[in-house]
C-alpha positions as CSV (number, residue, x, y, z in Angstrom):
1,X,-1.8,18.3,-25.6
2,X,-1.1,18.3,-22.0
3,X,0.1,15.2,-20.0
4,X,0.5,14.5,-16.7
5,X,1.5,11.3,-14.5
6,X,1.0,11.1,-11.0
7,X,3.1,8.8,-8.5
8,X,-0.1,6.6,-6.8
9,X,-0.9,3.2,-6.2
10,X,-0.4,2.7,-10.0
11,X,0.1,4.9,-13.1
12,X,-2.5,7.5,-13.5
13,X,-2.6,9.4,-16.3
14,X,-4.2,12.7,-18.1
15,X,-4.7,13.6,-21.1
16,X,-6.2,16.8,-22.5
17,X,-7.2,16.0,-26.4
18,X,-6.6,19.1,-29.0
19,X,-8.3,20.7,-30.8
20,X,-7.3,19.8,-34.1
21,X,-7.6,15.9,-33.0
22,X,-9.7,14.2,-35.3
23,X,-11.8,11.1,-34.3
24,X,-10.2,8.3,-33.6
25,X,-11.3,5.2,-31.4
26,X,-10.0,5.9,-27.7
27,X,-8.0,2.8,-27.3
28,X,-6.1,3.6,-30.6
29,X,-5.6,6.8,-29.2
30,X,-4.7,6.0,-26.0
31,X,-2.1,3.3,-27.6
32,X,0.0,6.0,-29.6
33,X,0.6,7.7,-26.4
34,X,1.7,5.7,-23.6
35,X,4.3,3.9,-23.6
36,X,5.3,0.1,-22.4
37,X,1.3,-0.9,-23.0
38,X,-0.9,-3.1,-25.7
39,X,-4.0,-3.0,-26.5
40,X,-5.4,-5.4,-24.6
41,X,-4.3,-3.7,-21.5
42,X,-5.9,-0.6,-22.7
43,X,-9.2,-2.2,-23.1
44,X,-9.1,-4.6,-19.9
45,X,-8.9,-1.2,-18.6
46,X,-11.8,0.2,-20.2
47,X,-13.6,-3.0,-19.0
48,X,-12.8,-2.4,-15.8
49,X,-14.2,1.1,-16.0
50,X,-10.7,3.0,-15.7
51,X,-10.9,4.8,-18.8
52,X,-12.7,7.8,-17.8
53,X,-13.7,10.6,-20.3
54,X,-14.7,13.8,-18.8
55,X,-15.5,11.9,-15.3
56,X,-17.6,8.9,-16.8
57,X,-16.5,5.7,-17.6
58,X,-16.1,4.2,-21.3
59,X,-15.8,1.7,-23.2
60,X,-12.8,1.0,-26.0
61,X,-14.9,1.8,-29.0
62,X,-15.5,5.4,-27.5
63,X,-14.3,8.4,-30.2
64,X,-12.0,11.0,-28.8
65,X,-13.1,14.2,-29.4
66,X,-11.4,17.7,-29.2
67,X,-10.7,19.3,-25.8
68,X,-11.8,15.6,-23.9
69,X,-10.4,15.1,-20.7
70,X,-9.3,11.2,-20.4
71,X,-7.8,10.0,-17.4
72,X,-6.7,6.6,-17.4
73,X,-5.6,4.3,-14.5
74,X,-3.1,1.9,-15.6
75,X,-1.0,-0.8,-13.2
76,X,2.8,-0.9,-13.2
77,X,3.9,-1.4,-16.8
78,X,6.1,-3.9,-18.1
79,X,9.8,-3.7,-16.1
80,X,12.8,-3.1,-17.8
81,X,14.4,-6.5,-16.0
82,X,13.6,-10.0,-16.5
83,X,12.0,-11.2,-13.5
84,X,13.5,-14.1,-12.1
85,X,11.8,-17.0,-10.3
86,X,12.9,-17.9,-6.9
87,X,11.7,-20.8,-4.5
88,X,10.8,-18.0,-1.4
89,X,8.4,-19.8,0.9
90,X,5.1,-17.4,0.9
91,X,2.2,-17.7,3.7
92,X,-0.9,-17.5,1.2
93,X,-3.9,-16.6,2.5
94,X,-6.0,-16.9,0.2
95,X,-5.5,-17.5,-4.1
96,X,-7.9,-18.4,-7.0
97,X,-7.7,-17.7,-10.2
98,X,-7.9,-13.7,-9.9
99,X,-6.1,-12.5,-7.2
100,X,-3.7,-14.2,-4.2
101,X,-3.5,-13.1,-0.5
102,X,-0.5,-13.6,1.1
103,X,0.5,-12.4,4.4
104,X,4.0,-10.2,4.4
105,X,7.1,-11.2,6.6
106,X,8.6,-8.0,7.4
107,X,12.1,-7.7,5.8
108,X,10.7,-9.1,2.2
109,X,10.9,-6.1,-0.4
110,X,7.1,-6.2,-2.3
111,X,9.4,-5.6,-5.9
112,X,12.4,-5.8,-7.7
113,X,14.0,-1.9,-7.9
114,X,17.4,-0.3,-8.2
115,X,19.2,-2.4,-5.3
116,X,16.9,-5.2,-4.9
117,X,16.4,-7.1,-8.0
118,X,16.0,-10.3,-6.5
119,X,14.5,-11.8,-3.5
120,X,11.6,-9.6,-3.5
121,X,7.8,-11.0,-3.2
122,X,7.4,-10.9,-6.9
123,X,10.1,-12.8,-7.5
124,X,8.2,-15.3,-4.9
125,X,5.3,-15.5,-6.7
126,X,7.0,-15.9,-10.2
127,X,8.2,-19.1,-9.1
128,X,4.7,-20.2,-7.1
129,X,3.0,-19.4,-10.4
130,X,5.5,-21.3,-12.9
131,X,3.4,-23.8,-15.4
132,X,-0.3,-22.0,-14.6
133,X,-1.9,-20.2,-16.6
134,X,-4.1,-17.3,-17.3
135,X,-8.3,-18.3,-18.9
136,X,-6.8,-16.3,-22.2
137,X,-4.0,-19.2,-22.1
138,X,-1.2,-16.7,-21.2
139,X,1.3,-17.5,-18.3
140,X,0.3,-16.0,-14.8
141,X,2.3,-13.5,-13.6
142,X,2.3,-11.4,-10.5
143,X,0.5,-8.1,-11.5
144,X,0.8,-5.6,-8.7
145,X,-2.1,-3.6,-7.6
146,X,-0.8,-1.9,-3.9
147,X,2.4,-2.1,-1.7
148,X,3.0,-2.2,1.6
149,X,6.6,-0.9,2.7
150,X,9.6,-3.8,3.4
151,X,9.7,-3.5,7.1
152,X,6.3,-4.1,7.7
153,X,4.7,-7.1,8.1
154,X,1.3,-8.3,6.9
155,X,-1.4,-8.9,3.8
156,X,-0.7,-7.9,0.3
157,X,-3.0,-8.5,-2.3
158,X,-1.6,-9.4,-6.0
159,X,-3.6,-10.0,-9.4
160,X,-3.2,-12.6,-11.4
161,X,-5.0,-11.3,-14.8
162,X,-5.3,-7.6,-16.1
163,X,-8.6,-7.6,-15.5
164,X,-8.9,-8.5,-12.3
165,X,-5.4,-6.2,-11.4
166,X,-7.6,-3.5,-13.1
167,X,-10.7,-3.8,-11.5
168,X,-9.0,-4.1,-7.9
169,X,-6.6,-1.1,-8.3
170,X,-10.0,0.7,-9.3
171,X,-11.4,-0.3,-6.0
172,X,-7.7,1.0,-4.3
173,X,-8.3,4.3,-6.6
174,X,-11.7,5.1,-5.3
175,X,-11.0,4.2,-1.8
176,X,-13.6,1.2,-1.4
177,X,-10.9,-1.0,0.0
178,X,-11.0,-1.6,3.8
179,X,-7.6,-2.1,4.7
180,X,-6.7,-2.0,9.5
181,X,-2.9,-2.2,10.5
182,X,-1.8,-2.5,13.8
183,X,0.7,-0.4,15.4
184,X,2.6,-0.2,18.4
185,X,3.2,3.3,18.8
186,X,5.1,6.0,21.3
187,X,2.9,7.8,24.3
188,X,-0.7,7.4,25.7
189,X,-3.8,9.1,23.8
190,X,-6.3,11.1,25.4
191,X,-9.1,9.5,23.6
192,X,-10.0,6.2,22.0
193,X,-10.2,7.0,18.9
194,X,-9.8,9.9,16.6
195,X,-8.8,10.7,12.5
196,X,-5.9,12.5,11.1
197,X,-6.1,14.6,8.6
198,X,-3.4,16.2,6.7
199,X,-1.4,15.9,3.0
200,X,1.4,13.6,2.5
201,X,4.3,14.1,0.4
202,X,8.3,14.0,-0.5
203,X,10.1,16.4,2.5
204,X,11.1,19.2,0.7
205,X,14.7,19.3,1.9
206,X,15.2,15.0,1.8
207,X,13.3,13.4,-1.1
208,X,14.0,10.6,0.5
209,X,11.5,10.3,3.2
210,X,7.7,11.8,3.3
211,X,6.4,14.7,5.3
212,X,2.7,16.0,6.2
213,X,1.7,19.6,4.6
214,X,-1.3,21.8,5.8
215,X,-4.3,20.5,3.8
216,X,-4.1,23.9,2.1
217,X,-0.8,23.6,1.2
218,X,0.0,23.1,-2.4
219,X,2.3,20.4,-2.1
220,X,1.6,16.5,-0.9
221,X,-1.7,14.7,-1.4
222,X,-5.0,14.4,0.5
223,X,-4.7,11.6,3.3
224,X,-6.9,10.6,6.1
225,X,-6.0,8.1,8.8
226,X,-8.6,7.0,11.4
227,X,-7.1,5.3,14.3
228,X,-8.8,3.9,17.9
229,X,-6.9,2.4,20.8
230,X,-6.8,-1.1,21.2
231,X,-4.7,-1.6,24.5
232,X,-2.4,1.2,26.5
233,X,0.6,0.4,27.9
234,X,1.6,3.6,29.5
235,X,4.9,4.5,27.7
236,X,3.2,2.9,24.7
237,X,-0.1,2.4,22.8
238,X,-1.2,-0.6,20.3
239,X,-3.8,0.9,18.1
240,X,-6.0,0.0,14.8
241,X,-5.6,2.2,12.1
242,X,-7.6,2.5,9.2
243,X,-6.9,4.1,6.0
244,X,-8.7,6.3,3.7
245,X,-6.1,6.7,1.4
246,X,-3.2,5.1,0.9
247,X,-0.4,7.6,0.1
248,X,3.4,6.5,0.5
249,X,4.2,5.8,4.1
250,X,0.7,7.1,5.5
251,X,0.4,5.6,8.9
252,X,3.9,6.4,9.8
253,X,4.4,10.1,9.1
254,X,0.8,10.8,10.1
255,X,1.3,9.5,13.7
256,X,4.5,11.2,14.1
257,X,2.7,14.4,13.5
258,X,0.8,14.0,15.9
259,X,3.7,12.8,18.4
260,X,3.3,9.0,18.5
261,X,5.7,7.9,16.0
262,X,5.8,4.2,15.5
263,X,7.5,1.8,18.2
264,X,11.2,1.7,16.6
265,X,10.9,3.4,13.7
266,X,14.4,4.0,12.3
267,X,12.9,6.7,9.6
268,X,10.9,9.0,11.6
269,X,12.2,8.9,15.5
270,X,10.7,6.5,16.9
271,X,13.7,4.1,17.3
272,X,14.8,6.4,20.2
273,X,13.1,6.7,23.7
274,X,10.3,8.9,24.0
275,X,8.0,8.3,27.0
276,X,9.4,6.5,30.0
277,X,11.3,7.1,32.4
278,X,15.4,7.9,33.0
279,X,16.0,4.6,34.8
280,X,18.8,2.4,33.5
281,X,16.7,-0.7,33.5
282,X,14.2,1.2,31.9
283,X,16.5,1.7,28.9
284,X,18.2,-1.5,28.9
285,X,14.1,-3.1,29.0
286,X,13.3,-0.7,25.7
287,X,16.5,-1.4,24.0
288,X,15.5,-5.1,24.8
289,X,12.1,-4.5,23.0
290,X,14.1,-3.0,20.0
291,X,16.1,-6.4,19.2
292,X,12.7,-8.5,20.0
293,X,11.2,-6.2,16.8
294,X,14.2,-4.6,14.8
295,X,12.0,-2.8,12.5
296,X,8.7,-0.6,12.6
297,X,5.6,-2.2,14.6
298,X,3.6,-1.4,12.0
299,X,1.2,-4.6,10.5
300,X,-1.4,-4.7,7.8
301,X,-3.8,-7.1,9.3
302,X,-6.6,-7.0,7.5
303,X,-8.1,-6.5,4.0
304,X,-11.4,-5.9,2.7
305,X,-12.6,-6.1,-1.3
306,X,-15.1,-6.8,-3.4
307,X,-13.9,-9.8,-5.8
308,X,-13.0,-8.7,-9.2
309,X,-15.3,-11.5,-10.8
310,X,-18.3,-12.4,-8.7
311,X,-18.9,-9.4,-7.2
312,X,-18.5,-11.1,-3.7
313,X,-17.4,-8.9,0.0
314,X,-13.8,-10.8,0.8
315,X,-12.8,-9.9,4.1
316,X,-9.1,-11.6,5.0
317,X,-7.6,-11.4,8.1
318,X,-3.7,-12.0,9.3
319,X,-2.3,-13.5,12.8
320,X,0.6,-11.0,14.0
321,X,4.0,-12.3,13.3
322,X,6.3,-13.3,16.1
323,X,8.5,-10.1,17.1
324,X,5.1,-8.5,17.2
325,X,3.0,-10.8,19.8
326,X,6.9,-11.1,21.8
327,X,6.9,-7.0,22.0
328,X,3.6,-6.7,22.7
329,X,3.9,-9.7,25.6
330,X,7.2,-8.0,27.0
331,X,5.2,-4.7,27.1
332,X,1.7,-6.5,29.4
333,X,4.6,-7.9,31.8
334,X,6.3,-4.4,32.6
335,X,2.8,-3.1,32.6
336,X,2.0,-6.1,35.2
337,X,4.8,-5.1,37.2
338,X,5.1,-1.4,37.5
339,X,0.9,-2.3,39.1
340,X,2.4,-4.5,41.0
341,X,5.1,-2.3,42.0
């Protein structure tokens, strides 16, 4: 048998059944091999058409047969920590009893990890969803189905149920989502509009930060960013970017690729001065910009998906937080007055 796990918005695993495997009922199956799962996950999945047999979608009572190929989309599993409630104050969007929008400060870590096991969003919505409950009568919890990185700001969607966290990281999977950020970003574009297409994956020589690759390369995955202009500033561009995919920090590393790393970005250059000129007040005025936003101008403001339950197009859209609008305003007055000038 031959397993593999791949690092995307969610666990994804294969499974390659052998040939001396006799039937047996897939979610059984399925149970005896992964690990931190029930059951009742495994089949929310299969309702949710996750559990896909040779490329087609079925149901838990399916029988396993030799040389199958399963793959198998699963959310986060259980953590090894106990999850601790905290009064955070959230900006919800938008919550029933499936899913909750809530629109990201930057600074707030999406979930507890090595180094931050508290005062993360999850811990925020533990405490907002204390004393509800689940249609199956089970405590709500905060069920993960995308992230968006702690520095920037803007709309997260969380589950409230398996199902519904199946069915929605099923729609993140396949790429149905419509997700638009806005980013400040370094230099002017030639056009208005255009799509980047290269892999994205760990920098060979500093795991700790992610890289493009040729698209024929063998390492990093398949992502395409599709970006238009929205308003030039000269020495800087606000644009809308759209994602296809949704690899681990996309929209940065794809835009320094192709020289217009993100306004301030400490991780990938663009917290240094780029375009401009050599003026003192020039560099005192983008060092200025740097304190009004201290982190990357990157925003995720809006969301598209089609709701796990009734079937229903949800668009949500978020207002830009303060530093954002302050940059942006501090950028239309020296724009104003080098016309002037």
């Amino acid at each position: 048998m031959q397993i593999e796990e791949k690092d995307e918005l969610y666990e994804h695993f294969k499974f390659t059944v052998d040939r001396g495997q006799e039937l047996m009922r897939i979610d059984k199956y399925l149970l005896n091999l992964i690990q931190n799962t029930s059951r009742n996950k495994i089949q929310n999945a299969a309702k949710a058409e996750c559990i896909l047999v040779n490329g087609t979608p079925e149901k838990q009572n399916y029988k396993v047969k030799p040389g199958d190929q399963i793959t198998i989309l699963m959310p986060t599993p259980p953590r090894e920590i106990e999850i601790i409630a905290e009064n955070i104050p959230l900006d919800i969007c938008y919550e029933d009893d499936d899913f909750i929008i809530v629109n990201k400060p930057a600074g707030l870590v999406v979930h507890p990890a090595y180094g931050n096991y508290t005062g993360t969003l999850v811990n925020a919505l533990t405490y907002h969803f204390q004393g509800k409950r689940t249609k199956e009568g089970e405590p709500v919890r905060p069920l993960l189905v995308h992230r968006i990185d702690k520095n920037t700001s803007g709309i997260i969607a969380v589950a409230k149920n398996e199902e519904a966290q199946m069915k929605i990281a099923r729609e993140f999977y396949d790429h149905t989502i419509e997700r638009k950020y806005w980013a400040l970003v370094w230099g002017d574009f030639d056009e208005n509009e255009g799509t980047i297409i290269a892999k994205v994956g760990r920098n060979l020589k500093d795991r700790l930060v992610m890289t493009t690759f040729p698209e024929d390369s063998e390492y990093g995955k398949h992502a395409v960013t599709h970006w238009k202009v929205l308003e030039r500033f000269g020495y800087v561009t606000l644009i809308e970017c759209q994602l296809e995919t949704g690899r681990t920090h996309q929209i940065r590393i794809h835009l320094k690729s192709i020289g217009h790393p993100l306004f301030n970005d400490e991780t990938y250059g663009g917290d240094q001065i780029i375009k401009g000129t050599t003026f003192t007040k020039y560099k005192q005025f983008v060092n200025n910009c740097f304190e009004l936003i201290p982190r990357q101008a990157l925003h995720a403001k809006q969301l598209g998906l089609v709701h796990p339950s009734t079937g229903e197009n949800m668009f949500f859209d978020s207002e830009l937080p303060p530093d954002f609008t302050a940059v942006l305003d501090k950028w239309r007055r020296y724009k104003q007055l080098t016309i002037d000038n």
